[in-house]
C-alpha positions in Angstrom: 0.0 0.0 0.0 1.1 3.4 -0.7 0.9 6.5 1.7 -1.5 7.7 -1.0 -4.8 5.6 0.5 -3.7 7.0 4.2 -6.9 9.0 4.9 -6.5 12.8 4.9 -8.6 12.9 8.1 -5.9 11.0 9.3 -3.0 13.2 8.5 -5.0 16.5 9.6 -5.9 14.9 12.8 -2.1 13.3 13.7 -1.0 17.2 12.3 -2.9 18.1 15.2 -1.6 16.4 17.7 1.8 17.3 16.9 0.7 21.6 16.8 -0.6 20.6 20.4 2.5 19.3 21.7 0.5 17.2 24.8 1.9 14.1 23.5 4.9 12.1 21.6 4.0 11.0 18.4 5.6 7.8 19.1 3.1 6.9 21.7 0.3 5.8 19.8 -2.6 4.6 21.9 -2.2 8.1 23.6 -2.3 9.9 20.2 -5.7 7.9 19.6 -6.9 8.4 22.7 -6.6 12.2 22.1 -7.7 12.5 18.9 -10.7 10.6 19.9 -11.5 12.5 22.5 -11.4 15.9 20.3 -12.9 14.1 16.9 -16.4 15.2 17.5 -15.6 18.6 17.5 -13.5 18.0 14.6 -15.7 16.0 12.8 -15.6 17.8 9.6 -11.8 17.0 9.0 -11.1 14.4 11.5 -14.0 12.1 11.3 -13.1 8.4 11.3 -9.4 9.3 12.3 -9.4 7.8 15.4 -10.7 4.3 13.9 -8.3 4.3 11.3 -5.6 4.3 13.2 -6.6 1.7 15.7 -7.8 -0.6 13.2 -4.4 -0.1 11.3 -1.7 0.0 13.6 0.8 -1.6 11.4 0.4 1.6 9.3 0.9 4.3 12.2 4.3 4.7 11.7 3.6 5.2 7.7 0.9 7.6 8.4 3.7 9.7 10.9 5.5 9.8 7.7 3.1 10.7 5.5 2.2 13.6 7.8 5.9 14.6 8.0 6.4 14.6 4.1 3.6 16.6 3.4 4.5 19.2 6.0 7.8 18.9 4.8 6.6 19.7 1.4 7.1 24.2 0.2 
């Protein structure tokens, strides 16, 4: 799979967490756990984040990528 079918609700909500700064990006559950907690707020542009992620852990660490290129990105 490519980082192409990661969700963009995904990478807005993990972008998120990172402007927050409550939590390391490298502890996952707690990233979750946050954005699950803030996703009905956010349900415009986070909704189904917080599923996605749990349901695809073996992809986290592509998705913390992804998010990383595309900030990286001019």
């Amino acid at each position: 799979m490519t980082t192409d079918s990661i969700p963009e609700s995904v990478l807005v909500a993990l972008e998120a967490v990172r402007a927050s700064g409550e939590y390391n990006m490298m502890e996952r559950i707690a990233v979750i756990n946050w954005i699950a907690a803030q996703e009905e707020e956010n349900w415009d542009t986070w909704g189904g984040a917080s599923n996605w992620l749990y349901d695809n852990p073996n992809r986290y660490m592509e998705a913390l990528r992804a998010m990383g290129a595309r900030r990286a990105k001019p």
